[in-house]
Each structure stands twice: as structure tokens, then as C-alpha cells.
C-alpha positions as CSV (number, residue, x, y, z in Angstrom):
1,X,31.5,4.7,86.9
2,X,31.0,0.6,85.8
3,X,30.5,0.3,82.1
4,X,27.5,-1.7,81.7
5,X,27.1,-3.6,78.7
6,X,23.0,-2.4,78.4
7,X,24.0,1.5,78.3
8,X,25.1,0.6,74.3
9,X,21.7,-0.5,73.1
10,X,20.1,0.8,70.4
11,X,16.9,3.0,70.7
12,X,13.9,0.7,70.1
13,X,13.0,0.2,66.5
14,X,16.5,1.4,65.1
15,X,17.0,-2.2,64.4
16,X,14.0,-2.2,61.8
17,X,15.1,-2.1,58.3
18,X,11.2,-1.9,56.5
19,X,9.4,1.5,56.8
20,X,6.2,0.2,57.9
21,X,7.8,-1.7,60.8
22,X,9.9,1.2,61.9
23,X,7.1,3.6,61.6
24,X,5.1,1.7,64.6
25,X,8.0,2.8,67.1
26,X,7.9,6.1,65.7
27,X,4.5,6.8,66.1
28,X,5.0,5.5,69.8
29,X,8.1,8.3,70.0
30,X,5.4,10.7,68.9
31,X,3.3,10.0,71.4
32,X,6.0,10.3,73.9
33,X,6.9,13.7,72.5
34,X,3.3,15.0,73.3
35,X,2.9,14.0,76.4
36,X,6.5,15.6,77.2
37,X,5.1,18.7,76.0
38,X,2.2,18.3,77.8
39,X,3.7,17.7,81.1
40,X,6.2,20.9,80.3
41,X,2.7,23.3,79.9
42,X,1.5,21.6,83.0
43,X,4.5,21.9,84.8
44,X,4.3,26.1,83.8
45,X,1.0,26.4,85.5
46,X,2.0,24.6,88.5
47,X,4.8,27.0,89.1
48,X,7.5,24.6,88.7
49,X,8.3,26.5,85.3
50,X,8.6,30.0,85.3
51,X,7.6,32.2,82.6
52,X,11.1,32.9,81.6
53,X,11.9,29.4,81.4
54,X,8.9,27.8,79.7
55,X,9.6,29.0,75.9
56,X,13.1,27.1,76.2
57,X,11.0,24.0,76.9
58,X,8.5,23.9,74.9
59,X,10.2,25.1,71.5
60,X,12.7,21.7,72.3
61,X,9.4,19.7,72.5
62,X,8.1,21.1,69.7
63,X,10.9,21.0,67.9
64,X,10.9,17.3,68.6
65,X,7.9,16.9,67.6
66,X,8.0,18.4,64.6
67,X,11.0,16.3,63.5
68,X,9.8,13.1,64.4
69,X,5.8,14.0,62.4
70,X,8.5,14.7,59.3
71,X,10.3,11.5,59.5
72,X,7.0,9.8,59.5
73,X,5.7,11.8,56.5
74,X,9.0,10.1,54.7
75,X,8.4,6.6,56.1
76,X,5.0,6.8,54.8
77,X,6.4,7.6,51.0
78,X,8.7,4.8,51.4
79,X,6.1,2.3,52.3
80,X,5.1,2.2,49.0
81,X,8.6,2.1,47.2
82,X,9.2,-1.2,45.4
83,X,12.6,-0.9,46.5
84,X,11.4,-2.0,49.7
85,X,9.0,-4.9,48.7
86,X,11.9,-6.5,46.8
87,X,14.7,-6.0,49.5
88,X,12.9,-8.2,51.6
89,X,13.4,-11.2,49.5
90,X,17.6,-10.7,49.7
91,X,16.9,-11.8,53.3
92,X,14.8,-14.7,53.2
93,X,16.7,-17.9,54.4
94,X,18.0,-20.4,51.6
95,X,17.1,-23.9,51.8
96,X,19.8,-26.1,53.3
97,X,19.0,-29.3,51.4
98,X,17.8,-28.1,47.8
99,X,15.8,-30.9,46.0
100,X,17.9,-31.8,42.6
């Protein structure tokens, strides 16, 4: 197999350092989540999961699931943290000509 240099991208959002901005692609993850679990029921009743196989499936994607509504639950404590209000300003540019 090639090595591709977009296979080493980061998931989206991993890149954001602020809770609040990292919390929007999480909420989109948990979206995702429920719809995989959705898809996993549907697939049961189709018959393209058997019985035997379903409870695998769906404790993953509730698992998931479960994981991801957690790590929102801590984002949301940390949006309030001053740690992260004053952080910011570490990263703001500095003037290239300061005024004497």
C-alpha cells in the first residue's frame, strides 16, 4: 500500500484548544453516534443483523455514546474555568512595531 500523506490527519476538532470550540465537533460526533446506533436497530429488523449478533453492536454504540455525552458533561465544566478565559490571551499576536 502507498502512504498517503492525508491518512495522518487529525480527527476534526482535535486541533481546538478552548472547550467551547471543541464541544461543537463533539456534539456533531454525537450525532453521528446516534444515527450509527440507529442504522445498527434498523439494520436488526431488516435481517441483515441477527439476533445473536445485534447486542455486540449496539452495546459498542452505546458505549460510544455514552463516552462521548461524558466528555461533553466535562467540556461544559471547563467552559466556565478562568483558566481558559485567560489562556487565550498567551496566544494573541504581539505587535511588530510597538509605539515608544
Amino acid at each position: 500500500m502507498r502512504h498517503h500523506p492525508s491518512r495522518e490527519t487529525s480527527p476534526k476538532g482535535s486541533g481546538r484548544i478552548r472547550p467551547a470550540e471543541n464541544a461543537q465537533y463533539v456534539r456533531v460526533a454525537n450525532g453521528s453516534a446516534n444515527e450509527v446506533l440507529n442504522l445498527f436497530i434498523e439494520a436488526r429488523k431488516k435481517a441483515y443483523l441477527n439476533d445473536a449478533e445485534f447486542p455486540r453492536f449496539e452495546t459498542a454504540a452505546r458505549r460510544a455514546i455514552g463516552t462521548i455525552v461524558n466528555y461533553l458533561k466535562y467540556l461544559d465544566k471547563c467552559k466556565d474555568d478562568d483558566r481558559w478565559k485567560t489562556r487565550s490571551a498567551q496566544f494573541k499576536p504581539k505587535p511588530k512595531n510597538p509605539e515608544p
